[in-house]
N, C-alpha and C positions, 0 to 999 in steps of 0.2 A: 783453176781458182779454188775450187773444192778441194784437191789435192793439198792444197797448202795452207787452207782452213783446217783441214785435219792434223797434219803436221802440228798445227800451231797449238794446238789444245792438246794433243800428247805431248806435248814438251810443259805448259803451265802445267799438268796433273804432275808431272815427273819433281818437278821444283816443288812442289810445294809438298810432294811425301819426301825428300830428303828433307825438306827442312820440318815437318816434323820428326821424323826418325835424330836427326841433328840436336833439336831440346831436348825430347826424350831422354839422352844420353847424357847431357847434358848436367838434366834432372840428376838422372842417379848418381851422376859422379859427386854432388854434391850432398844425396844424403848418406854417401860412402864416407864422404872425409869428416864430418859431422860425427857418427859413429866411432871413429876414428878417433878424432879428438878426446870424444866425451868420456870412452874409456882408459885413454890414457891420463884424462885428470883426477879421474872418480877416486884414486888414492889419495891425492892432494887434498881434495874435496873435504872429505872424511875425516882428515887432519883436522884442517881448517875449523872444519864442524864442531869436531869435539876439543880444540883449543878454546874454540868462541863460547863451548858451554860451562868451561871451565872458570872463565874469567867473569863470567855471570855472577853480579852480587849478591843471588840468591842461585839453590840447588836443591836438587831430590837428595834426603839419604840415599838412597838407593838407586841406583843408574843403569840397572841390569836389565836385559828383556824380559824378564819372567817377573820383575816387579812393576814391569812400567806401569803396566792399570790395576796393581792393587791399593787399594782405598789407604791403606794401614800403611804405606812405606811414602805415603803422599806430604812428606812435611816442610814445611821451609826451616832450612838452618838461621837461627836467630843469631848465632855467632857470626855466620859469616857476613850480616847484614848492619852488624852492631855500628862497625866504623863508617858506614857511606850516609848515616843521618835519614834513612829511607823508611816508610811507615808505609803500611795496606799492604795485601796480598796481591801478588802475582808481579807482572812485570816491573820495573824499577818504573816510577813515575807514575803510574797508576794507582791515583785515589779510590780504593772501595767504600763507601760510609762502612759500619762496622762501630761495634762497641767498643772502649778502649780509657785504659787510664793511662796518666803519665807520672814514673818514678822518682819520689821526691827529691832522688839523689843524683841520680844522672841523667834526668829529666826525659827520658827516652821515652817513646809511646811506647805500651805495652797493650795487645787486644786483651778485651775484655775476657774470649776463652782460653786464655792462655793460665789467666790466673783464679780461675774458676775448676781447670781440670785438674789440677795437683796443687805441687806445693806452691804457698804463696810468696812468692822473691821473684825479684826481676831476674827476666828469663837471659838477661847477657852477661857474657861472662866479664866482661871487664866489670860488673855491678856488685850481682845477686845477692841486693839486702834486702834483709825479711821485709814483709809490707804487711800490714795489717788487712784483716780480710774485707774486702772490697763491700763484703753483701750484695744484693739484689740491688742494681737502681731503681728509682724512683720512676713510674711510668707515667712522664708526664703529659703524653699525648691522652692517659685516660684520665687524668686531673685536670685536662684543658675539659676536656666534653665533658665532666661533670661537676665542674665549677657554677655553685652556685651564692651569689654575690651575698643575695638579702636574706639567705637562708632560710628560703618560703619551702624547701621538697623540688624544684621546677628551675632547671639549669640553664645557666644564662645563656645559652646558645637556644636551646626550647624556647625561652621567652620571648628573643629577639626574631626568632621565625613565628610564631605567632602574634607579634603585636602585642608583648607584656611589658613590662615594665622589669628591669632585672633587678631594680634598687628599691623596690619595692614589695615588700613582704604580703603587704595585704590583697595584694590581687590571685594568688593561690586558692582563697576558698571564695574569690568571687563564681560565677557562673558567666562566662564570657555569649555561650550560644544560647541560654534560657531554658535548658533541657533540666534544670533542677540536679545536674551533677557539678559540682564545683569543678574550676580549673584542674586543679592538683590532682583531685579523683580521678576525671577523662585521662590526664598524664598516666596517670599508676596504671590505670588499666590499657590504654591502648587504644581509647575511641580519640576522634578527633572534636577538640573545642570548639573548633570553628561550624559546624554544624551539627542541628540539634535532631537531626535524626541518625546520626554517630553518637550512641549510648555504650554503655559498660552491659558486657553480656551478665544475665543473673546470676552466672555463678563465682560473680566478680566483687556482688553485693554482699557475699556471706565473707564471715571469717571466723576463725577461731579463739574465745577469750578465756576456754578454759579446760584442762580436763584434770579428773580425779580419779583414783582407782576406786572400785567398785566397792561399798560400803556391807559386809555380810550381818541377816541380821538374827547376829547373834553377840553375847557378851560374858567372857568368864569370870565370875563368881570369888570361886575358892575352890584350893585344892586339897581334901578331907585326907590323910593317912596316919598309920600307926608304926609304921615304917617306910621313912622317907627314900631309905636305899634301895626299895623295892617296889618298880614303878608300878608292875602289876596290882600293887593295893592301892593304886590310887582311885579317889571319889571325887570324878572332874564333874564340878556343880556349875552347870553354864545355864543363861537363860536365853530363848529361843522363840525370836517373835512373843515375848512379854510371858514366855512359860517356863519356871523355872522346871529344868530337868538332870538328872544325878548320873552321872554314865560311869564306867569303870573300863578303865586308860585301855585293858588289853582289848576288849569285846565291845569298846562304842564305836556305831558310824552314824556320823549325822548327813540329815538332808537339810542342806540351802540350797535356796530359790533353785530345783531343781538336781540340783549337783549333790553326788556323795561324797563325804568326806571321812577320812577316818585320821586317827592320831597316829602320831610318828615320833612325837619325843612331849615330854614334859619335865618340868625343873621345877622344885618345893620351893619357895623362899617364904621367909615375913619380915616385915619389916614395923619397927618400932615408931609409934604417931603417940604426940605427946596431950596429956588431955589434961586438962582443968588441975585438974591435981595428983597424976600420974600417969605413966607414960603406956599405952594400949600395943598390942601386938594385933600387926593385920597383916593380911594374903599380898602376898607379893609375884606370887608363882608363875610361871611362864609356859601354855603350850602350844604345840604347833600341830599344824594337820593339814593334812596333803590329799586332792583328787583323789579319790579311788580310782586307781589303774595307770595311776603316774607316779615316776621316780626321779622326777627331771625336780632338782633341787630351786631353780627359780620358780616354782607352782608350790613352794614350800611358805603355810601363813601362819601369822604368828599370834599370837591369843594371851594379852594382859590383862592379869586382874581389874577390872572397872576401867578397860578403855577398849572405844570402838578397837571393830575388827575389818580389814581394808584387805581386800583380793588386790595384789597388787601386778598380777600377771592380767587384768582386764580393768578399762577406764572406759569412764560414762567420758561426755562433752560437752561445753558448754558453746552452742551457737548461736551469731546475732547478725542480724541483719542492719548494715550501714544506715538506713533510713530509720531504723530506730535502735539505735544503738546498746541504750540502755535494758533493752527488754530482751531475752534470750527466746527461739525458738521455741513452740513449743508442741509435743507431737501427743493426740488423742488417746486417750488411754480403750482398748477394744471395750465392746457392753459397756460404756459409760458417758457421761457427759465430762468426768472429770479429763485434767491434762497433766503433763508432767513436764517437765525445765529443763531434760537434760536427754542426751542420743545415748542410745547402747549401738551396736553392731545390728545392722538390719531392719535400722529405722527407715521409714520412707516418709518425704515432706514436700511439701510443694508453697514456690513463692513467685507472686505476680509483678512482671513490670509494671510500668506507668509511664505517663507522657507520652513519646512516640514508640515504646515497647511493651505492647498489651499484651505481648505471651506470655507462655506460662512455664514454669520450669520444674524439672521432677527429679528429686533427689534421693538418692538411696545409699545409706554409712555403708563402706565395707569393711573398714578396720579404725579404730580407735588407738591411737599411739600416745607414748609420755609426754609429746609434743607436737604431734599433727592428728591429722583426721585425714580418710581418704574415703572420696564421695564421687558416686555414678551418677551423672551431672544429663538427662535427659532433657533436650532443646524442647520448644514447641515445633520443631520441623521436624522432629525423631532421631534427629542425629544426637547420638551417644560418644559421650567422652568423659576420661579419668580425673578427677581433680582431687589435689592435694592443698589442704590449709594448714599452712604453718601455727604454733601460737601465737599469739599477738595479746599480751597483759600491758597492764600498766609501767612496768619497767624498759617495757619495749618503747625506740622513740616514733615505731610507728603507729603505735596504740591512738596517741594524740590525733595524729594528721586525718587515720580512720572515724573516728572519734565524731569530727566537724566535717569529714569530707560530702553528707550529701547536700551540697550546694550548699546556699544560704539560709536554706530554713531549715532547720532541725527538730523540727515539731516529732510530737508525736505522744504516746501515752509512756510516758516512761516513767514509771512506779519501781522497778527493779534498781540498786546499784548493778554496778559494771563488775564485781567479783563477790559476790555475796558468802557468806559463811555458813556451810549447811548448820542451821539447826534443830539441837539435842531437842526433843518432844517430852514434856515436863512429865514425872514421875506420878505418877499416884498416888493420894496421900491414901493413909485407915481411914478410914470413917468414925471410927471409935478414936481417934488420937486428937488431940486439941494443941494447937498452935501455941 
């Protein structure tokens, strides 16, 4: 009985390794003829292939290995796309958005950088009539966002997320949170209206309403010779902080506020002023005079008979504070009680919040320009940062909005206009002379 138990099970092992050895073989035969196949169609294939990219309503210039991925040989033929009515790039049927005009003559879309890189005519040959140049579009997505209805400053999208009214102008210099900064101000700077301890940082209070070049004080006179052709005799009669003093062209150098000056050219003129009952000759002469130890022609100033004399390579500034608009900064003069209306370079000021910003902020000029000021803006936390004020006058239409921006009350002591006119300090009369 064992005997043929044994039997019985060397015979299933036996069956059942042919019949794997049987798929096995099986297997291979078929990834033989496979192989097989595949290479005798891969000619055909190939055909196939590049018939089917021929027939493609669009193509590469260039179709060669050595171009396939260079950027520059990447174009689509416009010609050969003209007659199938097909717009966008890439496959036939595939919409890209994309910039694009359409040609008034054969109405065919044309992208927008097609006639932006060269010449402008429609790019297909059954067309190419000149088109007039497209320009820039109009970007209407940044004319949505800053569409503002009632033309308060505060864009009707701003209003409608805070709870304003967009058809209504006068809620811009209401005070929505109580903080004492009007809507429109919170907007300009970036605090939020809706809470009133979100203020405008202090160096958002200042701005800039003026600057002037530097006033020298000195004034030319007349210019004394007996040979005009020979500059060396000249007798340049200037007066000099209220002293008159006589120099001669080759050998004067004068001191303002510090600085030495010497001359560099002068010019004789006079000119004829008509009087009561005949006509007067007076100084008309022109000179200039330049830093001592500079040749740089913009540090080059100019000097007219009886008219101020203006450093125009350095400007004072005029700054004010939003809260009180009308009154200009004003910084201590050293050893005195007295003060002065205007920053030079290296003035230092300090100005206090209020409401929910009782800090203090410390400012320091570091350059004075024709039309900005640039100021080292120190926090009441110590943190230090650059600030640039643009000008802002009366021709500005931001001048206005500043103007009214702090909140609703605009109190304050305001004695100054908003661009005052420096003035001349009246002459002296003789004492001996009778009116």
């Amino acid at each position: 009985m064992n005997l043929i138990k044994q039997h019985y099970e060397k015979f299933i092992l036996g069956f059942l390794l042919l019949s794997f050895i049987g798929a096995l073989a099986y297997l291979l035969n078929i990834v033989h003829s496979t192989d097989s196949d595949s290479s005798s169609d891969s000619v055909e294939d190939v055909k196939k292939l590049s018939i089917t990219r021929e027939n493609r309503p669009y193509r590469m210039q260039s179709e060669s290995q050595e171009g396939m991925f260079d950027v520059a040989s990447f174009k689509i033929d416009w010609q050969g796309r003209a007659g199938k009515g097909l717009i966008g790039y890439g496959k036939p049927g595939l919409m890209v958005p994309m910039k694009a005009l359409r040609c008034r003559d054969c109405k065919k879309i044309i992208p927008w950088a097609q006639l932006r890189s060269g010449e402008i005519k429609c790019p297909f040959a059954d067309c190419g009539q000149e088109l007039t140049d497209p320009k820039d579009p109009e970007d209407f997505e940044k004319k949505l966002v800053n569409r503002d209805s009632d033309g308060d400053g505060l864009p009707d999208r701003f209003e409608m997320r805070c709870g304003l009214d967009a058809g209504n102008s006068n809620d811009a210099n209401q005070d929505k949170d109580g903080d004492k900064y009007s809507n429109w101000f919170e907007y300009y700077c970036g605090s939020n209206l809706d809470d009133a301890k979100s203020v405008p940082s202090l160096d958002k209070l200042l701005f800039l309403s003026r600057t002037r070049p530097v006033q020298l004080p000195i004034e030319l006179r007349d210019v004394v010779t007996r040979n005009p052709r020979d500059k060396n005799t000249y007798e340049i009669q200037v007066v000099i902080n209220r002293q008159q003093v006589t120099m001669m062209y080759n050998s004067g150098k004068i001191n303002l506020n510090g600085v030495k000056y010497r001359f560099v050219d002068a010019i004789k003129r006079e000119k004829s002023i008509q009087g009561t009952s005949s006509s007067l000759r007076a100084d008309d002469s022109t000179v200039y005079i330049m830093p001592e130890g500079s040749n740089d022609p913009k540090d080059r100033i100019e000097m007219r008979s009886g008219q101020k004399v203006f450093d125009r390579s350095t400007y004072t500034a005029d700054l004010r504070d939003v809260r009180t608009p009308k009154r200009k900064i004003r910084i201590p003069l050293e050893n005195s009680s007295a003060t002065r209306n205007y920053m030079v370079v290296g003035d230092v000021f300090e100005i206090k919040g209020d409401g929910e910003n009782p800090e203090i902020g410390k400012f320091k000029v570091k350059g004075i320009h024709e039309k900005s000021v640039d100021l080292e803006y120190t926090s009441g936390t110590g943190k230090t940062q650059n600030v640039t004020l643009d000008l802002i006058n009366k021709e500005n239409q931001l001048y206005q909005r500043l103007y009214t921006a702090y909140g609703t009350n605009n109190s304050g002591n305001n004695q100054e206009t908003m661009n005052p006119e420096p003035q001349q300090a009246p002459r002296s009369r003789s004492r001996g002379r009778r009116n």
